[in-house]
Jmol script that loads the backbone (N, CA, C; Angstrom):
load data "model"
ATOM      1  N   UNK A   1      -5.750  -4.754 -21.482  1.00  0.00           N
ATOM      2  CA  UNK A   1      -4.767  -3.949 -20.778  1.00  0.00           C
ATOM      3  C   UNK A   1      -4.721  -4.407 -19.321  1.00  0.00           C
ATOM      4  N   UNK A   2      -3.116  -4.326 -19.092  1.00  0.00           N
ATOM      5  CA  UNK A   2      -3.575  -4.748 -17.550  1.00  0.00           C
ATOM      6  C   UNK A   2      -3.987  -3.903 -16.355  1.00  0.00           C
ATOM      7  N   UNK A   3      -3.689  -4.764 -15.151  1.00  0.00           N
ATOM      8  CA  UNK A   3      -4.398  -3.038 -13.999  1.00  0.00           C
ATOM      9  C   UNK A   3      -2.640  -2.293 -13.614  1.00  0.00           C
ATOM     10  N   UNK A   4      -2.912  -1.104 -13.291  1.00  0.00           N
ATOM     11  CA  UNK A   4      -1.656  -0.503 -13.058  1.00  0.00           C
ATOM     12  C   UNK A   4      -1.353  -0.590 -11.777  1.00  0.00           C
ATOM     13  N   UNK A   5      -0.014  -0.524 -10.874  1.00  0.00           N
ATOM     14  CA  UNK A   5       0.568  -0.406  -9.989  1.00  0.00           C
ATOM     15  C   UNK A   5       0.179   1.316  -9.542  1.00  0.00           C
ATOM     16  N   UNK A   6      -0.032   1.417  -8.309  1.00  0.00           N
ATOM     17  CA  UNK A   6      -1.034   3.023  -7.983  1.00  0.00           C
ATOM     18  C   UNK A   6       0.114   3.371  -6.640  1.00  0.00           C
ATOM     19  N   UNK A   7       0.781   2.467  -5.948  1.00  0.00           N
ATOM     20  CA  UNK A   7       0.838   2.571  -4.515  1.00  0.00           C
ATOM     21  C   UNK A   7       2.249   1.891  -4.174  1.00  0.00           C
ATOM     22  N   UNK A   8       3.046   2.491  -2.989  1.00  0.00           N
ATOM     23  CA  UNK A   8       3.979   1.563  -2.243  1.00  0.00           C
ATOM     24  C   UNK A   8       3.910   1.387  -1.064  1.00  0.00           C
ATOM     25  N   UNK A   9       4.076   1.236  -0.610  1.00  0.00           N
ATOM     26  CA  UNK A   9       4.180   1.423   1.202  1.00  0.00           C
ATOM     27  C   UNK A   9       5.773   0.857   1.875  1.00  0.00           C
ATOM     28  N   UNK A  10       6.328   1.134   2.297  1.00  0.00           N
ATOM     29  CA  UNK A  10       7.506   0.879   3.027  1.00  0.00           C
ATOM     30  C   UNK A  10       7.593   0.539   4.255  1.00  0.00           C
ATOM     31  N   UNK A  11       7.626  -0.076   5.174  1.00  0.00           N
ATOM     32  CA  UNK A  11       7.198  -0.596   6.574  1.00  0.00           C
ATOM     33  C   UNK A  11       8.694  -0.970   7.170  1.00  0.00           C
ATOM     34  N   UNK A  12       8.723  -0.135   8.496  1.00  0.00           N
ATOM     35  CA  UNK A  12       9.801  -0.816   9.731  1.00  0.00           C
ATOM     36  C   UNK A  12       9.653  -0.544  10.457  1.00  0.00           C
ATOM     37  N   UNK A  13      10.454  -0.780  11.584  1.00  0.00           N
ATOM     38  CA  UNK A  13      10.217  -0.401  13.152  1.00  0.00           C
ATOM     39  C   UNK A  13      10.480   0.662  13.417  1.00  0.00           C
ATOM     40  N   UNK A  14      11.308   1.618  12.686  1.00  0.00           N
ATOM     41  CA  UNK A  14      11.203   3.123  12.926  1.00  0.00           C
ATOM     42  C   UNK A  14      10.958   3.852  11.823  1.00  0.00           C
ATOM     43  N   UNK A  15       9.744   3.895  11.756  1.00  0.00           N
ATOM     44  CA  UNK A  15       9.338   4.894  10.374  1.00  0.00           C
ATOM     45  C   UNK A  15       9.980   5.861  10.290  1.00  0.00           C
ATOM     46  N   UNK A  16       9.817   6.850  11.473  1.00  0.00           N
ATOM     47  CA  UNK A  16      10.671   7.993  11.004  1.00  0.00           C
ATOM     48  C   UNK A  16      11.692   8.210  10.639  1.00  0.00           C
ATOM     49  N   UNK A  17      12.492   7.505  10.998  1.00  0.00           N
ATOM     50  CA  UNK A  17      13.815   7.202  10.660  1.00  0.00           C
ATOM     51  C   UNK A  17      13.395   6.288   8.959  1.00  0.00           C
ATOM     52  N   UNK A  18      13.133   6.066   8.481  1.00  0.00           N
ATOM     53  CA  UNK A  18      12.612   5.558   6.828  1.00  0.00           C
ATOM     54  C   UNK A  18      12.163   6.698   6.318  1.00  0.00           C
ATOM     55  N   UNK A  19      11.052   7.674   6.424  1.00  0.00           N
ATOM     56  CA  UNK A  19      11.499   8.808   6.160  1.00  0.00           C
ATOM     57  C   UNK A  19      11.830   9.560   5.698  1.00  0.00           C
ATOM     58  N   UNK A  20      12.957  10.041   6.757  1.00  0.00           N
ATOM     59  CA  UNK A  20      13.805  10.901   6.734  1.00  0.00           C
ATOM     60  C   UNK A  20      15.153  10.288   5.531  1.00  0.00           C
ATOM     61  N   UNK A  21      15.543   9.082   5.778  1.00  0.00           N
ATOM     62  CA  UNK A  21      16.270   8.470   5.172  1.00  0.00           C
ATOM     63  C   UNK A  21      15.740   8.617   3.479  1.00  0.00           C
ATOM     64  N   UNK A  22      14.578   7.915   3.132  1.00  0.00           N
ATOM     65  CA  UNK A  22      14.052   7.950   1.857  1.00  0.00           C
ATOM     66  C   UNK A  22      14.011   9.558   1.196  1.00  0.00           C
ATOM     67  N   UNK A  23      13.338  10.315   2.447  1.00  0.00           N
ATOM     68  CA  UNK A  23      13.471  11.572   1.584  1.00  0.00           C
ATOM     69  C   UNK A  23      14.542  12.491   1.710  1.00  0.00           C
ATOM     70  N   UNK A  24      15.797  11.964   2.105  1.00  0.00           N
ATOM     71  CA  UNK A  24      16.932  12.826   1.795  1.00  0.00           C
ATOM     72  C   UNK A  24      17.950  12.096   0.786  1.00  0.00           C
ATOM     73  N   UNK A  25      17.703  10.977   0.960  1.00  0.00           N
ATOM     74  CA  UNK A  25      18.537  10.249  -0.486  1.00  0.00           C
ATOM     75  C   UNK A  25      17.869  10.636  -1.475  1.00  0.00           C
ATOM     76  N   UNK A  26      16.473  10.692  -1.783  1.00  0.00           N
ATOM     77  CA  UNK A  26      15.775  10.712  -3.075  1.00  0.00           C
ATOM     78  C   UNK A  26      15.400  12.239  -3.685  1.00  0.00           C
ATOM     79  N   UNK A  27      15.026  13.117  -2.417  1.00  0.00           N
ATOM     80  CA  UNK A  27      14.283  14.377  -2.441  1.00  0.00           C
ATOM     81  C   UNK A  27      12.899  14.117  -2.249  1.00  0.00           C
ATOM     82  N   UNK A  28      12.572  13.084  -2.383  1.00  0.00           N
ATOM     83  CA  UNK A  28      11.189  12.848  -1.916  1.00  0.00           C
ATOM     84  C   UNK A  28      10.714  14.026  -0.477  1.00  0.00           C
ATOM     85  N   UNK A  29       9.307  14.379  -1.304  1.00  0.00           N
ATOM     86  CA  UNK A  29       8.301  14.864  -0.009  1.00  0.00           C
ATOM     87  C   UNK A  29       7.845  13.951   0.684  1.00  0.00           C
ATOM     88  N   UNK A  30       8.445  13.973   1.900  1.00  0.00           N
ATOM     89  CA  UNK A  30       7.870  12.947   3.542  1.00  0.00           C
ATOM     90  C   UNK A  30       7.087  13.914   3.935  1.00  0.00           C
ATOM     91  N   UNK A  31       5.733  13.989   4.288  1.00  0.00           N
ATOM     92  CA  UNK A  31       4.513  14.259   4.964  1.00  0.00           C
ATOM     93  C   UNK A  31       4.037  13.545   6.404  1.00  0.00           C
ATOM     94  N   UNK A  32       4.684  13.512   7.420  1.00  0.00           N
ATOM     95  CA  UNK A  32       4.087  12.584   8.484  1.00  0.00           C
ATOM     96  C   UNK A  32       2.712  12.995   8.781  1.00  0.00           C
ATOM     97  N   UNK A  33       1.808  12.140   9.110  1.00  0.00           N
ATOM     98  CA  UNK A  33       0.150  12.459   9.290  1.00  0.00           C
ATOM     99  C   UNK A  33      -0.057  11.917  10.665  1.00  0.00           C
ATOM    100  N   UNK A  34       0.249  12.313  12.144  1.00  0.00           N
ATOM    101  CA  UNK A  34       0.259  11.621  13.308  1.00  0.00           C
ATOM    102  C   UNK A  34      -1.249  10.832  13.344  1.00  0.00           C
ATOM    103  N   UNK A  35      -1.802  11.473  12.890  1.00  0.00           N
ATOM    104  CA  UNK A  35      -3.395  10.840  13.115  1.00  0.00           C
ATOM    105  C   UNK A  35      -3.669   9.714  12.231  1.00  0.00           C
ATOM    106  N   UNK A  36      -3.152   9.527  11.855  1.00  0.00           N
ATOM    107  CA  UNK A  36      -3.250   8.093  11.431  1.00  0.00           C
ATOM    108  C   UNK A  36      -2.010   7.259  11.171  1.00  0.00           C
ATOM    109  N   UNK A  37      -0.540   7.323  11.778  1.00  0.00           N
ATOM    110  CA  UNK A  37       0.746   7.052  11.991  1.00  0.00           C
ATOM    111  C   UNK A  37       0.869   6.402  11.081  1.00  0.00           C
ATOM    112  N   UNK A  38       1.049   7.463  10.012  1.00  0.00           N
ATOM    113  CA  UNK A  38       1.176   7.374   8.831  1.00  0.00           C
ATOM    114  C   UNK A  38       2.002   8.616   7.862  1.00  0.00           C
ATOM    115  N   UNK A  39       3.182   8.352   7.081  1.00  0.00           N
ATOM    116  CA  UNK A  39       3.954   9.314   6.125  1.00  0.00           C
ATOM    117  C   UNK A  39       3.757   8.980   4.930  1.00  0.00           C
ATOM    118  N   UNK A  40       3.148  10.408   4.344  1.00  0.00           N
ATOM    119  CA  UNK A  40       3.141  10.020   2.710  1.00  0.00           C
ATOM    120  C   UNK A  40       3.712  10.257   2.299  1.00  0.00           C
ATOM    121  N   UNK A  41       4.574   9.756   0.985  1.00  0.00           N
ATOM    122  CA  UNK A  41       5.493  10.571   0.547  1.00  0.00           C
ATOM    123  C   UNK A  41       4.984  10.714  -0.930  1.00  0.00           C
ATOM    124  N   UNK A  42       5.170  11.639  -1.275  1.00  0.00           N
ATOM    125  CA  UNK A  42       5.423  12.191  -2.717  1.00  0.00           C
ATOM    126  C   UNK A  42       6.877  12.580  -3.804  1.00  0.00           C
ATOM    127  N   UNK A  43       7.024  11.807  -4.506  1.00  0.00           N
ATOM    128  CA  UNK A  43       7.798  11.706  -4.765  1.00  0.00           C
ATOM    129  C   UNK A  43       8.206  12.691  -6.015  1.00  0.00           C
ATOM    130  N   UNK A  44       7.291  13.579  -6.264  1.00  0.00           N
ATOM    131  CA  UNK A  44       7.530  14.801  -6.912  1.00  0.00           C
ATOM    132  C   UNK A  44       8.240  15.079  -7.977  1.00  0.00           C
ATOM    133  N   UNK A  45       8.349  13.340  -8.609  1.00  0.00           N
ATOM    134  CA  UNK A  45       9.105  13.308 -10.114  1.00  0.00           C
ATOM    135  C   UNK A  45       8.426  13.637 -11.091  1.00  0.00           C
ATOM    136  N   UNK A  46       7.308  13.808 -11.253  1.00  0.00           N
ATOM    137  CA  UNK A  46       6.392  13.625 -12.526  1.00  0.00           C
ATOM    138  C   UNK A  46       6.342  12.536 -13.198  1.00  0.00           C
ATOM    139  N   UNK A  47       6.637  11.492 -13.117  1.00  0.00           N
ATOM    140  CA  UNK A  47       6.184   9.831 -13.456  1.00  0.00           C
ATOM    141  C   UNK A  47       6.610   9.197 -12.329  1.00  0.00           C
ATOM    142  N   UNK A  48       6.116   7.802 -12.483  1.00  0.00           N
ATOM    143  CA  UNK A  48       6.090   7.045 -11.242  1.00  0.00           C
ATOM    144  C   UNK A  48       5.146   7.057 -10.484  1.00  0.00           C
ATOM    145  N   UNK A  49       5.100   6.766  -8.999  1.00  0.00           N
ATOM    146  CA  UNK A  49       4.409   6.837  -8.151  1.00  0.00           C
ATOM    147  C   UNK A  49       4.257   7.491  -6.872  1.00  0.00           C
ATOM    148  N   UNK A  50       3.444   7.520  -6.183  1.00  0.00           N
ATOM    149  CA  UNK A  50       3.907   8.236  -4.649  1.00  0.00           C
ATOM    150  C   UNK A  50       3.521   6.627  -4.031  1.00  0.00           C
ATOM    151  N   UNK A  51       3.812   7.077  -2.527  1.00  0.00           N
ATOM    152  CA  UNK A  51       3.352   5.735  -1.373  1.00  0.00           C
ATOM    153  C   UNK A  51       3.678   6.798   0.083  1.00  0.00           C
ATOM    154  N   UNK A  52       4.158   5.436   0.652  1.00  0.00           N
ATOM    155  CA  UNK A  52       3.691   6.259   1.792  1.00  0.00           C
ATOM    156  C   UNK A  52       4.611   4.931   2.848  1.00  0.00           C
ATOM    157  N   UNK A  53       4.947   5.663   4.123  1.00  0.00           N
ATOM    158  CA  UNK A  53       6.025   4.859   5.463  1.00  0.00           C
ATOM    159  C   UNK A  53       5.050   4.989   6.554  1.00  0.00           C
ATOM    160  N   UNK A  54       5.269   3.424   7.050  1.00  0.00           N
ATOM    161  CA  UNK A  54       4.464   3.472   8.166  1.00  0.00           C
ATOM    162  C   UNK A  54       5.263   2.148   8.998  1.00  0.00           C
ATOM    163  N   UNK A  55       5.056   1.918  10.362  1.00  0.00           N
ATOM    164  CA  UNK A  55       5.051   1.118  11.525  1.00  0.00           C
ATOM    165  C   UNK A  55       4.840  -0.210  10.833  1.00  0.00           C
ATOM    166  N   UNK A  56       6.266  -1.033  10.994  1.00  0.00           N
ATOM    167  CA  UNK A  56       5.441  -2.740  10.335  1.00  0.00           C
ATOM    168  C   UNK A  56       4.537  -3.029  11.473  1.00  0.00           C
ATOM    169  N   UNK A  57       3.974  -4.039  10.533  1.00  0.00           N
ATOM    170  CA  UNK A  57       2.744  -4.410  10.981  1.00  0.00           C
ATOM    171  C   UNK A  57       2.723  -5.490  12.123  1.00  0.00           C
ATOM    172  N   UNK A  58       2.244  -5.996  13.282  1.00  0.00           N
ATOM    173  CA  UNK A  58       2.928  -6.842  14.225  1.00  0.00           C
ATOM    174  C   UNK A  58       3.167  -7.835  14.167  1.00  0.00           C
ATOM    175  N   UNK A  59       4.164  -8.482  14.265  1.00  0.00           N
ATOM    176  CA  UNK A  59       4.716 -10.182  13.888  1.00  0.00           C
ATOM    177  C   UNK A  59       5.729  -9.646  12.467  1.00  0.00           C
ATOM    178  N   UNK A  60       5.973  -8.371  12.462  1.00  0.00           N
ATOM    179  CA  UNK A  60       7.212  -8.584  10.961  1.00  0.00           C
ATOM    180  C   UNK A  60       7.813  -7.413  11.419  1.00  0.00           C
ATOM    181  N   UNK A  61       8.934  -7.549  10.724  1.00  0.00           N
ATOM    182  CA  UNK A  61       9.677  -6.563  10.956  1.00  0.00           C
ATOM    183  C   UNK A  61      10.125  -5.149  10.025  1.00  0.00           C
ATOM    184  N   UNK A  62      10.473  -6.089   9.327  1.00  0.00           N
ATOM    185  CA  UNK A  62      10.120  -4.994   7.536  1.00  0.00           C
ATOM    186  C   UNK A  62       9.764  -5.529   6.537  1.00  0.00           C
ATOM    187  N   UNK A  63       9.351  -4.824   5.374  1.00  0.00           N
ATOM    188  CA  UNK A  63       9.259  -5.090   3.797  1.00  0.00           C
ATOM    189  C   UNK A  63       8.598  -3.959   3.630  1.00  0.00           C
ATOM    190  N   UNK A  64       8.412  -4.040   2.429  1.00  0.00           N
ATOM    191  CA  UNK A  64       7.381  -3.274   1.012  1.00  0.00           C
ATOM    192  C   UNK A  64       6.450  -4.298   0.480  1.00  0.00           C
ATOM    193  N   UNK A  65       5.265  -3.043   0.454  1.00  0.00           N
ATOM    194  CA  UNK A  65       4.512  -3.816   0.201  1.00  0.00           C
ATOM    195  C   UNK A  65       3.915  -2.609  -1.357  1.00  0.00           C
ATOM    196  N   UNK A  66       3.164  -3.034  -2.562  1.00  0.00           N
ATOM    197  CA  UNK A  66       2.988  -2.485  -3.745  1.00  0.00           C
ATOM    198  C   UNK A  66       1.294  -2.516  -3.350  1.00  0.00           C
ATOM    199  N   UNK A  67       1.113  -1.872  -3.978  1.00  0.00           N
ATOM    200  CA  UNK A  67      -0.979  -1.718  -4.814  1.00  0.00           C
ATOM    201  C   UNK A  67      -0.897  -1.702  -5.715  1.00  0.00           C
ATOM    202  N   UNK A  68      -1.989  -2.539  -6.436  1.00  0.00           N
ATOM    203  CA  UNK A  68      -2.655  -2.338  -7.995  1.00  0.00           C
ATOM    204  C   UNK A  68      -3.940  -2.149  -7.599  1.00  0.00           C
ATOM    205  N   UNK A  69      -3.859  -1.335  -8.625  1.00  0.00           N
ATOM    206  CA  UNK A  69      -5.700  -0.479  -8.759  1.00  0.00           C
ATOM    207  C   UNK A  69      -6.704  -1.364  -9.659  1.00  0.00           C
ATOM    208  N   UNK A  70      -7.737  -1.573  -8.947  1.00  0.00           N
ATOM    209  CA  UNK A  70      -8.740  -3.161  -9.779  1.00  0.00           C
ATOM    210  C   UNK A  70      -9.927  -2.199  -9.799  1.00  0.00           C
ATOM    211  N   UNK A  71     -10.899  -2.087 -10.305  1.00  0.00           N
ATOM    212  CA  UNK A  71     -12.443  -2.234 -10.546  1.00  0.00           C
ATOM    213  C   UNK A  71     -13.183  -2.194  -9.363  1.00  0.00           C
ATOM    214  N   UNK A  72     -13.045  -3.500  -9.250  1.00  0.00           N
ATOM    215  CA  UNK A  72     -14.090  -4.091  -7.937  1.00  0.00           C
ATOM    216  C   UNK A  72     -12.983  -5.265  -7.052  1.00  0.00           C
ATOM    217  N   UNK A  73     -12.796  -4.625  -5.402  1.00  0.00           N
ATOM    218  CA  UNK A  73     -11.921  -5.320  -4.740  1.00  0.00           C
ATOM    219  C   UNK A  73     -12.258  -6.876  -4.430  1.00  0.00           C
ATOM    220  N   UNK A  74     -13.984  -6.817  -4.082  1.00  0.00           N
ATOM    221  CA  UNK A  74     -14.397  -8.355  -3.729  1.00  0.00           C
ATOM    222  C   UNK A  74     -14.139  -9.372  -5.283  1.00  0.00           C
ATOM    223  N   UNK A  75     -14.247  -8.945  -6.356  1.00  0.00           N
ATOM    224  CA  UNK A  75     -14.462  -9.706  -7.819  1.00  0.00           C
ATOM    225  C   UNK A  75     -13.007 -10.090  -7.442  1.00  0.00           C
ATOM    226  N   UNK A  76     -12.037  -9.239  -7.868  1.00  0.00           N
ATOM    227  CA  UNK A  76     -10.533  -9.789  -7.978  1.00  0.00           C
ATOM    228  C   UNK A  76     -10.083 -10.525  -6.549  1.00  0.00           C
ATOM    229  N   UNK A  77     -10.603 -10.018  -5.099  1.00  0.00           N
ATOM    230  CA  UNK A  77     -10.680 -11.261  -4.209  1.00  0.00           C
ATOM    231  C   UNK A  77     -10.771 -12.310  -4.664  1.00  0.00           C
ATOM    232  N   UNK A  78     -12.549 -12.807  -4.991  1.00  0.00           N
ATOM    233  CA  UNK A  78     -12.577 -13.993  -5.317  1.00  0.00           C
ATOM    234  C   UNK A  78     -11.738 -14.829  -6.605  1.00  0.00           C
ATOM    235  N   UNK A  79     -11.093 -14.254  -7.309  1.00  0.00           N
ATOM    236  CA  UNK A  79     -10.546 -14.616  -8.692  1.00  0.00           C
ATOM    237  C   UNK A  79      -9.384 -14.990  -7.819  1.00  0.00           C
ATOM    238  N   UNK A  80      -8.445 -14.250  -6.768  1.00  0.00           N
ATOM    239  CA  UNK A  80      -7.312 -14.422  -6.461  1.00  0.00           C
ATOM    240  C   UNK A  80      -7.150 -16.056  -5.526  1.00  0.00           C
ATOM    241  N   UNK A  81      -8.419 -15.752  -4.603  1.00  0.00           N
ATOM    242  CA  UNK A  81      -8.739 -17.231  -4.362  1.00  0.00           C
ATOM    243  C   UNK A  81      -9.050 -18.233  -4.817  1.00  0.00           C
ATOM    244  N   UNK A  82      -9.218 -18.178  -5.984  1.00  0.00           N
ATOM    245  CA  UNK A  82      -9.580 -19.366  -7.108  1.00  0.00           C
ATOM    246  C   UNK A  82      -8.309 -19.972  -8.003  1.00  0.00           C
ATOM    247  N   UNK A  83      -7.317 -18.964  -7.744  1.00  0.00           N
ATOM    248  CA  UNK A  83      -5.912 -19.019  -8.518  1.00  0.00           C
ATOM    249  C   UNK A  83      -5.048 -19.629  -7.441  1.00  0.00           C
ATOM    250  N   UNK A  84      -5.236 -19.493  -5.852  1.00  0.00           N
ATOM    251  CA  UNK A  84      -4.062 -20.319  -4.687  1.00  0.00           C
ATOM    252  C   UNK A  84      -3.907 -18.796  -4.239  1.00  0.00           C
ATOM    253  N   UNK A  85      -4.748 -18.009  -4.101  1.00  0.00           N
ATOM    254  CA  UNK A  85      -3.709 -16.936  -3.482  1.00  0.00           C
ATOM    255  C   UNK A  85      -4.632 -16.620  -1.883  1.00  0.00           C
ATOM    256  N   UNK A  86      -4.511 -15.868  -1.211  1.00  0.00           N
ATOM    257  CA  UNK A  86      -5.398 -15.684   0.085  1.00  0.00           C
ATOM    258  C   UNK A  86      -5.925 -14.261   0.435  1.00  0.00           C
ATOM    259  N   UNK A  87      -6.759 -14.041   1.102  1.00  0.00           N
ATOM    260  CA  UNK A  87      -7.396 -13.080   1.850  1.00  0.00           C
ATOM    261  C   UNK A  87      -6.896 -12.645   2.718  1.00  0.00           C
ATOM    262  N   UNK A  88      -5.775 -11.757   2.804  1.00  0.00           N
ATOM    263  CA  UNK A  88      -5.432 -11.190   4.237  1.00  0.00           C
ATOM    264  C   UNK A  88      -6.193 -10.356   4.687  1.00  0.00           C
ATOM    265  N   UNK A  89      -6.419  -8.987   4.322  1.00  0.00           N
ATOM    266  CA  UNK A  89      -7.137  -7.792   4.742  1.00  0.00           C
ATOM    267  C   UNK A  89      -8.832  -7.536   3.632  1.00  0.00           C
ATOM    268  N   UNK A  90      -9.548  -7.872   4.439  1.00  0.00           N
ATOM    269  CA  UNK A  90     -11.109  -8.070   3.229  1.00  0.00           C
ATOM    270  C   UNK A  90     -11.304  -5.934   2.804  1.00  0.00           C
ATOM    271  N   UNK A  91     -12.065  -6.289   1.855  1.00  0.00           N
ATOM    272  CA  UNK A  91     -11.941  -4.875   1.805  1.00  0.00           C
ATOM    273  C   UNK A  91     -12.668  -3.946   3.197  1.00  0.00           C
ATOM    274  N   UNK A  92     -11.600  -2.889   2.866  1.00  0.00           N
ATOM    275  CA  UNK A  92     -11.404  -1.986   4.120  1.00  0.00           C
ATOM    276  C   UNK A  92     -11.818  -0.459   3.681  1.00  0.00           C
ATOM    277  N   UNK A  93     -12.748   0.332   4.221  1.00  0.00           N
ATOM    278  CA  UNK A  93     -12.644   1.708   3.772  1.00  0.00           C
ATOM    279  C   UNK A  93     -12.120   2.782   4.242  1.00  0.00           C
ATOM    280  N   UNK A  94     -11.288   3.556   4.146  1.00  0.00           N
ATOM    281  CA  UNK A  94     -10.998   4.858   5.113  1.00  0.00           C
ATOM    282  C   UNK A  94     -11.867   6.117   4.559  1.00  0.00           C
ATOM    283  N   UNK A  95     -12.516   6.292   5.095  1.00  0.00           N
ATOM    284  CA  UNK A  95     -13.590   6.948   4.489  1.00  0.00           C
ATOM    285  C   UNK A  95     -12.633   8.264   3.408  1.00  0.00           C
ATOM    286  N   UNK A  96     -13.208   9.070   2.458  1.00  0.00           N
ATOM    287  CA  UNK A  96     -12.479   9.572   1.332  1.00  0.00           C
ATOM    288  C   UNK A  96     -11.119   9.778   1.079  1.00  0.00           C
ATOM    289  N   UNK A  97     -10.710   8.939   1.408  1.00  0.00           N
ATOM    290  CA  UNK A  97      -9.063   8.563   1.221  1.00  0.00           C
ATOM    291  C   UNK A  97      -9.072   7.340   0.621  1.00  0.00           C
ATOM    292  N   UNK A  98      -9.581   5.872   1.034  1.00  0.00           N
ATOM    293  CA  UNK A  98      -9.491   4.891  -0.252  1.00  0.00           C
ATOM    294  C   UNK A  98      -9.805   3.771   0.087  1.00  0.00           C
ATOM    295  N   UNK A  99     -10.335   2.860  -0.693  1.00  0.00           N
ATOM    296  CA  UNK A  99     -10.804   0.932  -0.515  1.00  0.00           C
ATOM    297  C   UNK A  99      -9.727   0.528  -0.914  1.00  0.00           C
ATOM    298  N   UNK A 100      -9.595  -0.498   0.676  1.00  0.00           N
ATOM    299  CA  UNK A 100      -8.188  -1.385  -0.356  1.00  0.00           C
ATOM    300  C   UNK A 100      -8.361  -2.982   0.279  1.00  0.00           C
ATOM    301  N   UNK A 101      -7.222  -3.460   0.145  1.00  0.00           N
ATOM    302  CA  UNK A 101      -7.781  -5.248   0.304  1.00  0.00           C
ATOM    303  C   UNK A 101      -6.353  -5.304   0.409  1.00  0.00           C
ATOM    304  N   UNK A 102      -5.459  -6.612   0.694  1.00  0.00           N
ATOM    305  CA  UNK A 102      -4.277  -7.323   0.879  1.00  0.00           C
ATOM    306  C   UNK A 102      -4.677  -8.550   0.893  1.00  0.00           C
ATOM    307  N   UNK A 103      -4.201  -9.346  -0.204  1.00  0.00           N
ATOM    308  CA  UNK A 103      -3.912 -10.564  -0.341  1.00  0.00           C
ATOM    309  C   UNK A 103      -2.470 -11.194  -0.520  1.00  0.00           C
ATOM    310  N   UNK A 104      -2.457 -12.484  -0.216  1.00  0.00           N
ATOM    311  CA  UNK A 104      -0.983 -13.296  -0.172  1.00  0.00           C
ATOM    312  C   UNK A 104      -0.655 -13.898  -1.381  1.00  0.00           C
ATOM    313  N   UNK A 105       0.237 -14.257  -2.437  1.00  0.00           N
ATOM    314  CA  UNK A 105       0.001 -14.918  -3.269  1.00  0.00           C
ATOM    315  C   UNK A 105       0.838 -16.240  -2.531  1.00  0.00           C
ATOM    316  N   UNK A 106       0.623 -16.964  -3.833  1.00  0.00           N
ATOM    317  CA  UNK A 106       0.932 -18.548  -3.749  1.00  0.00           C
ATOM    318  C   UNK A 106       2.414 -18.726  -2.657  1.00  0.00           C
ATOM    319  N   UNK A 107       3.555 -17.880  -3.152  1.00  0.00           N
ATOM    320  CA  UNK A 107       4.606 -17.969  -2.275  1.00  0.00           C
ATOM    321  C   UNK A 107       4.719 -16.964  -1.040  1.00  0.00           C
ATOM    322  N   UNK A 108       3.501 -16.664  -0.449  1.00  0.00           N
ATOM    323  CA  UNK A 108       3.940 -15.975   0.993  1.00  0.00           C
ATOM    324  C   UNK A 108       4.115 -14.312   0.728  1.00  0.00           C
ATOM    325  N   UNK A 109       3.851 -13.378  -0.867  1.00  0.00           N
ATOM    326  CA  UNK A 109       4.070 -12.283  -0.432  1.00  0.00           C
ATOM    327  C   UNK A 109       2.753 -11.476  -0.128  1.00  0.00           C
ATOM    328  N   UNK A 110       2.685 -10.819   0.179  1.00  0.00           N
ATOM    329  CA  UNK A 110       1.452  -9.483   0.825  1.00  0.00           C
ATOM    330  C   UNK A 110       1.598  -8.562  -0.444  1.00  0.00           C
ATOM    331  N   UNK A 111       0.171  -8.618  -1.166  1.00  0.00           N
ATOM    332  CA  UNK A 111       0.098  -7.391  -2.010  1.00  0.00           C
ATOM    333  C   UNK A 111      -1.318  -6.477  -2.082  1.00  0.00           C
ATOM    334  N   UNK A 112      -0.831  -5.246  -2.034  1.00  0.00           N
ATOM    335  CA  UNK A 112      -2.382  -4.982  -2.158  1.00  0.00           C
ATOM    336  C   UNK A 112      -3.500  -4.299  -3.227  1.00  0.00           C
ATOM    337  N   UNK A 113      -4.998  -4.492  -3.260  1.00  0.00           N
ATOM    338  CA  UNK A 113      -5.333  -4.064  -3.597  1.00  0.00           C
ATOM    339  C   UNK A 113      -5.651  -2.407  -3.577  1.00  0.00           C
ATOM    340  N   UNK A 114      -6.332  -1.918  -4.412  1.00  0.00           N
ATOM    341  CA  UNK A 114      -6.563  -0.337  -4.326  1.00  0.00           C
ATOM    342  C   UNK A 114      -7.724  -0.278  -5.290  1.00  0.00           C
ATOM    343  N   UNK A 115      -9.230   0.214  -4.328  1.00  0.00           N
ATOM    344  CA  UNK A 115      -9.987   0.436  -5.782  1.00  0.00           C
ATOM    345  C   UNK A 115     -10.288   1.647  -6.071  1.00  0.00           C
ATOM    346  N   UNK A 116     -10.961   1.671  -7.258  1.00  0.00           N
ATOM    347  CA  UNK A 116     -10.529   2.650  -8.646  1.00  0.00           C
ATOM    348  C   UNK A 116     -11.235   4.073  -8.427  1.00  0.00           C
ATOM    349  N   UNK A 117     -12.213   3.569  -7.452  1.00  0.00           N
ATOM    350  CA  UNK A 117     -13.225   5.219  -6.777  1.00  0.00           C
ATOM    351  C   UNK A 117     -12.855   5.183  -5.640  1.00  0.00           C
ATOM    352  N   UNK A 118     -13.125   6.691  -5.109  1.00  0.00           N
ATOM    353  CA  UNK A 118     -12.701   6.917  -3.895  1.00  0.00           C
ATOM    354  C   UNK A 118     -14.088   6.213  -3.049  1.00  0.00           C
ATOM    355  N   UNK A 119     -13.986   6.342  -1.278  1.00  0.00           N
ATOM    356  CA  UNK A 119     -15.357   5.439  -0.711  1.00  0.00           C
ATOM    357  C   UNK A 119     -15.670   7.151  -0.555  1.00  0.00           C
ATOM    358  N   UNK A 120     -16.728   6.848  -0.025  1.00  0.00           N
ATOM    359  CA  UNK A 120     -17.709   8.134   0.932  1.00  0.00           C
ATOM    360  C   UNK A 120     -17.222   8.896   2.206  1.00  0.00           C
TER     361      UNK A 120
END
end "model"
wireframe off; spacefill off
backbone 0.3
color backbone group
């Protein structure tokens, strides 16, 4: 079986304005969290996913970026580097909120990891 898709993230130069936008076209719940300039949204369909809008990251301007949920973030690191793909973000913890990782694949996109327990 494969690993599942857990996560989205949406990124631009004016989050709030993404948002507001996402959650009035969709009905989506936008949650802004100032303390960590960060909006989650919930998307309150009963299938699918939630994610979350935030500030691109510096040197880009926009995209989306996805998570898949792995096991163990360093194992599928090293597997991803053995396949042509790269290490952007090594694993990272926010303490009981979540481990995650970002790697590049072969053509330049940013995807990230998400692992399967919460950290401490």
């Amino acid at each position: 079986m494969g690993q599942p898709v857990v996560h989205f993230e949406v990124y631009g130069k004016e989050p709030d304005q993404l948002g507001k936008f996402y959650g009035e076209l969709f009905g989506w719940n936008v949650q802004t969290m100032p303390d960590m300039n960060y909006t989650m949204v919930r998307t309150e369909a009963g299938k699918g996913i939630d994610g979350g809008i935030m500030a691109a990251p510096q040197g880009q301007s926009n995209g989306l970026t996805f998570y898949i949920e792995v096991d163990d973030l360093r194992k599928y690191l090293e597997r991803i580097e053995k396949v042509g793909g790269k290490t952007i973000v090594p694993p990272t913890d926010i303490p009981k909120v979540v481990s995650f990782a970002l790697f590049q694949d072969p053509q330049g996109n940013v995807v990230g990891l998400v692992a399967s327990a919460m950290p401490e």
